[in-house]
N, C-alpha and C positions, 0 to 999 in steps of 0.2 A: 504494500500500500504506500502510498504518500504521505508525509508529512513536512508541516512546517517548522524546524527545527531549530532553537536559540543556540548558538556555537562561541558566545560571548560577546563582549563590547566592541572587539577590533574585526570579528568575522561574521555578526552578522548571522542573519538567516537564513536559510537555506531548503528546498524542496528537497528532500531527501527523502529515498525509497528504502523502505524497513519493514519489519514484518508485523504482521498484525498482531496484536499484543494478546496473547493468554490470560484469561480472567483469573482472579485468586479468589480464595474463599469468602464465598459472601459476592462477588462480586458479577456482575453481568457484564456483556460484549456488546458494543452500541456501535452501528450504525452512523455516524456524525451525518446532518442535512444541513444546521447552519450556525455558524460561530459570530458573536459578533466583537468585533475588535473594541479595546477599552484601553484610556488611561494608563491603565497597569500595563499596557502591554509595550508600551512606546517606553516606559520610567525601567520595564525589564532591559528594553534595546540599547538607553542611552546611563545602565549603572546605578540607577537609584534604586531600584526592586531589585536585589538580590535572587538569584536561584538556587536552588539542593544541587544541583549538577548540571555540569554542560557533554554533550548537547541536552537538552529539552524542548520535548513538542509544546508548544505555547497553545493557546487559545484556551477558557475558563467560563465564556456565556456560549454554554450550549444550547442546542436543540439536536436529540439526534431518536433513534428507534432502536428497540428493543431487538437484538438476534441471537442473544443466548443467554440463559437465565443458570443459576446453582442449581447444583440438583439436589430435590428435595423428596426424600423417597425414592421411587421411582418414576416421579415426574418432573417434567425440566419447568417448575413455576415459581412464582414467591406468594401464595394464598396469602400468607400473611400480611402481605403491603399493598396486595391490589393490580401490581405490577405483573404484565403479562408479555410474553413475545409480538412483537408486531406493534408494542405500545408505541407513540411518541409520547417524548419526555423531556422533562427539563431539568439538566443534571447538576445539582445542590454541588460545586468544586469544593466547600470546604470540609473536611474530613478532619473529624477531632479525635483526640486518645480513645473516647469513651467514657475513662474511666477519673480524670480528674476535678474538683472542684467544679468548674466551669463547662465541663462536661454535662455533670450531673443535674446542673442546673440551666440547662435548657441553652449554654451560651460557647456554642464551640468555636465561633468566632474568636473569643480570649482565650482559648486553650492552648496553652505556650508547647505541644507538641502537634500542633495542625499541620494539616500535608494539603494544601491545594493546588489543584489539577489544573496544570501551567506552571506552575513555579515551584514545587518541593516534589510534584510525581508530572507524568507525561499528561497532557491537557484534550484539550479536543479540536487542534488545528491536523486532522488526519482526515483519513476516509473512516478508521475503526478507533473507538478509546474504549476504558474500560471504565467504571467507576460502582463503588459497593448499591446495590439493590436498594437500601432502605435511603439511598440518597437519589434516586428517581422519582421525580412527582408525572404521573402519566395526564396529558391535559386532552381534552374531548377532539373529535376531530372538526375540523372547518377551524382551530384559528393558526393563523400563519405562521410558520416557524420563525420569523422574524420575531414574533412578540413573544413566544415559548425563550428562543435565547437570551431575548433583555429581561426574563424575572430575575436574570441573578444581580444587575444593577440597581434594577426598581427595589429590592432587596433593601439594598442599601438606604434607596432614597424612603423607603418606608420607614425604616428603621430611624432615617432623620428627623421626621413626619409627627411619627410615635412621641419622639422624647420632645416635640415642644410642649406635651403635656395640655394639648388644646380641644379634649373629648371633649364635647358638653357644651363648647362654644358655640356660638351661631353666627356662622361663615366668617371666621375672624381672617381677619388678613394677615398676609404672609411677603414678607424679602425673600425673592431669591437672589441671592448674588453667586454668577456663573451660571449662565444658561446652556452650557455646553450637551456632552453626551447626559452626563449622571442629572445635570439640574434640569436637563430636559424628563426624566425618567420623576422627579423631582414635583416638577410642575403639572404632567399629567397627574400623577396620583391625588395631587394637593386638589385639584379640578374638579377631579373624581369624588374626592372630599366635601366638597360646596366653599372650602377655601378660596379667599377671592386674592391673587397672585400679582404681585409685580415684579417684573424680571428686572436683573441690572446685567450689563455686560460691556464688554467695549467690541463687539463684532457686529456690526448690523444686519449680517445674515442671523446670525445666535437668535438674537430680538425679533427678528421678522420668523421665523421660525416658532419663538415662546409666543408671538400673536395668537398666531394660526391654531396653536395648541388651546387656547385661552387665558392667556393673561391679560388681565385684567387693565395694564398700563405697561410701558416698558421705556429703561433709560438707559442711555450709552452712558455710562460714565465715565469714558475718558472725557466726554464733549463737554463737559459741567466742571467749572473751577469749586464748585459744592453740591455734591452730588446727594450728600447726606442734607440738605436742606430741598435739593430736588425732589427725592424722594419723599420726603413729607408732604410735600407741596401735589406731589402723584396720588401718595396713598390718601390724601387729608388727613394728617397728623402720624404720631406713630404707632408702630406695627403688633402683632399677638405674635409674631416670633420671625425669628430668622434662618433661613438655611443658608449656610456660604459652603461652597462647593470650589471657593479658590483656594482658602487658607490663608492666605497674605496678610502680615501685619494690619496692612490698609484696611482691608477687606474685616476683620474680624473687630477693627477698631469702628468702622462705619455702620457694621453690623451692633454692636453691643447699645450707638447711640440711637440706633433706630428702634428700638424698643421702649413698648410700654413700661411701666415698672411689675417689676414681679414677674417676666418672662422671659423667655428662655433663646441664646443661641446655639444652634446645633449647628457645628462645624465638621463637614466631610472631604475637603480638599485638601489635600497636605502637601503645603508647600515648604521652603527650605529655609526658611527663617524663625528664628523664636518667638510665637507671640506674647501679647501681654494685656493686659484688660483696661479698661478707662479707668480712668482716676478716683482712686476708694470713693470718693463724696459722688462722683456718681453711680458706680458699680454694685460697690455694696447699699449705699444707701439706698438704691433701689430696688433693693433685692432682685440680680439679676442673675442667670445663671447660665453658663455652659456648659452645651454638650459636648464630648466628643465621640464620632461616631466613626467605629470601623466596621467596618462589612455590617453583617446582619447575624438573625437570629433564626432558627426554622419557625419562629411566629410571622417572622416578615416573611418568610418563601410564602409559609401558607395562605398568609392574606393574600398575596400580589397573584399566587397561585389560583385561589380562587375569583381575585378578580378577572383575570385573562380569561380564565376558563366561562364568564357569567357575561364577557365581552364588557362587563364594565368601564373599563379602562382601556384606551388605547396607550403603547407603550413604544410603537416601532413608526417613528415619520417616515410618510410617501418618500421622502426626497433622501433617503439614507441608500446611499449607491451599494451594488450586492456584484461583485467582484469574485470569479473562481477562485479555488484554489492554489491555480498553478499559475496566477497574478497577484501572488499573496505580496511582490516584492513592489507592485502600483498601489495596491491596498495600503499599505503600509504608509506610502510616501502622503497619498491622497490624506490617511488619517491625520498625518502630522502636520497637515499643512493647514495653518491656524488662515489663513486667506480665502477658502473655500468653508473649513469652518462645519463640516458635518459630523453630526450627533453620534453617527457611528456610522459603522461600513464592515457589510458584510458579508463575510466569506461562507460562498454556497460549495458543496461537494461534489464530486461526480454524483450523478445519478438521484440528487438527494430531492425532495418534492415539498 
């Protein structure tokens, strides 16, 4: 089979022909249909994500089908999870010890022995991957493997969603700062919410794209010498929370003053500088709080799981370009190029539907 393989910082990726991987215990043989390329995968190219070994098959938002399951008795099934041959599915990449702390409580995202698929085991930039049974959610057919691959992002942005702590409100308004792949994934959900959205970005494609989605208003804010008095002046006054998807000093600083008192920033971008919070007389005295958000929880797969599957939510935009596999090295470049500016791109398989 084919794969897209990480060979390190100075060499790059590579279509490399390898054998189709052996499933281990517990685990099934999948079919891959559609990968979609992310953030992590460009910070894997250019040094900042770390990998368990080189080479490594990359790619971690799947969509692919069930072709061989553990054997269970004498039947090739998993009764217990639901998960059948032929399924499509949407393959949960983070894999936790099981067995510790963070494990036990429902959060393998902070489980300091995680193996995710792309970066610590082989991912699902192939025709075949492998990944354990109980980490398959099978989604009904008719909806498009495009939005089967982005729950692992939307993931995330649920998981951001969750911690403003905004159940019970009625239709509080929300910052996005960074409308990119993840705050696009971001801003649907929030929509899907009755959350009423203003994006901020400095791409005018980003912004004309979080329109289309529904947001509510939307600001360049390179084009504003006070973007943070812009955005009051959008929203009418300030915000019931923030999601910043850049990370940036700036960004986290702009974020904290855009809030009401007593709510919450949750920060999903990480970028390379320290931050620091606004000035105790406003920070604490307002009792505000930050989150920080890495990846998710299986409560996030399972919401965003079952919104896709209820069609609730859309998660995958028309205009996100779908590139074979064996232009995985136009894909790549396409991703990075902050000028075109697409939410994601993604890579289809031979054969895959």
């Amino acid at each position: 089979m084919w794969a897209a393989r990480f060979h390190g910082v100075d060499r790059g990726v590579s279509l490399d022909e390898v054998p189709v991987p052996s499933p281990g215990a517990g685990e099934a043989l999948l079919r891959v249909h559609v990968v979609a390329l992310c953030g992590s995968d460009l910070h894997i190219l250019n040094g900042h994500t770390p990998v368990s070994h080189q080479p490594i098959t990359l790619g971690h938002e799947i969509c692919a089908e069930v072709v061989e399951l553990p054997e269970q008795g004498n039947r090739r099934d998993a009764s217990d999870t639901g998960v059948r041959v032929g399924d499509r599915v949407f393959v949960n990449p983070i894999v936790g010890c099981g067995a510790c702390e963070h494990c036990e409580l429902a959060e393998p995202n902070l489980c300091p022995g995680k193996r995710i698929l792309g970066i610590h085991r082989d991912g699902g930039l192939a025709e075949f991957c492998v990944a354990p049974v109980t980490h398959l959610t099978p989604i009904p057919p008719g909806i498009a493997a495009a939005e089967i691959a982005m729950i692992e992002s939307a993931g995330t942005a649920n998981h951001a969603l969750r911690s403003l702590g905004l159940d019970g409100h009625d239709h509080p308004t929300i910052a996005l700062i960074g409308a990119g792949g993840l705050g696009s994934q971001v801003l649907a959900l929030a929509v899907a919410r009755g959350m009423r959205v203003f994006a901020l970005d400095t791409q005018d494609q980003a912004l004309a794209r979080a329109r289309r989605a529904g947001a509510r208003g939307t600001l360049n804010s390179a084009q504003h010498p006070d973007p943070l008095a812009a955005l009051r002046d959008l929203a009418g006054g300030p915000v019931d929370g923030v999601v910043d998807c850049v990370g940036f000093p700036s960004t986290v600083e702009l974020g904290l003053s855009a809030l009401k008192p007593g709510r919450t920033l949750s920060i999903v971008g990480i970028g390379s500088e320290a931050l620091q919070t606004t000035a105790p007389a406003h920070f604490i005295r307002r009792s505000l709080r930050i989150a920080a958000i890495y990846a998710y929880t299986p409560l996030d797969i399972g919401e965003v799981s079952q919104a896709v599957a209820a069609r609730s939510v859309a998660l995958s935009d028309p205009g996100n370009p779908c590139v074979p596999l064996d232009q995985i090295h136009a894909a790549l470049a396409l991703f990075a190029d902050k000028r075109r500016a697409p939410a994601r791109v993604l890579i289809t398989m031979p054969g895959a539907r």
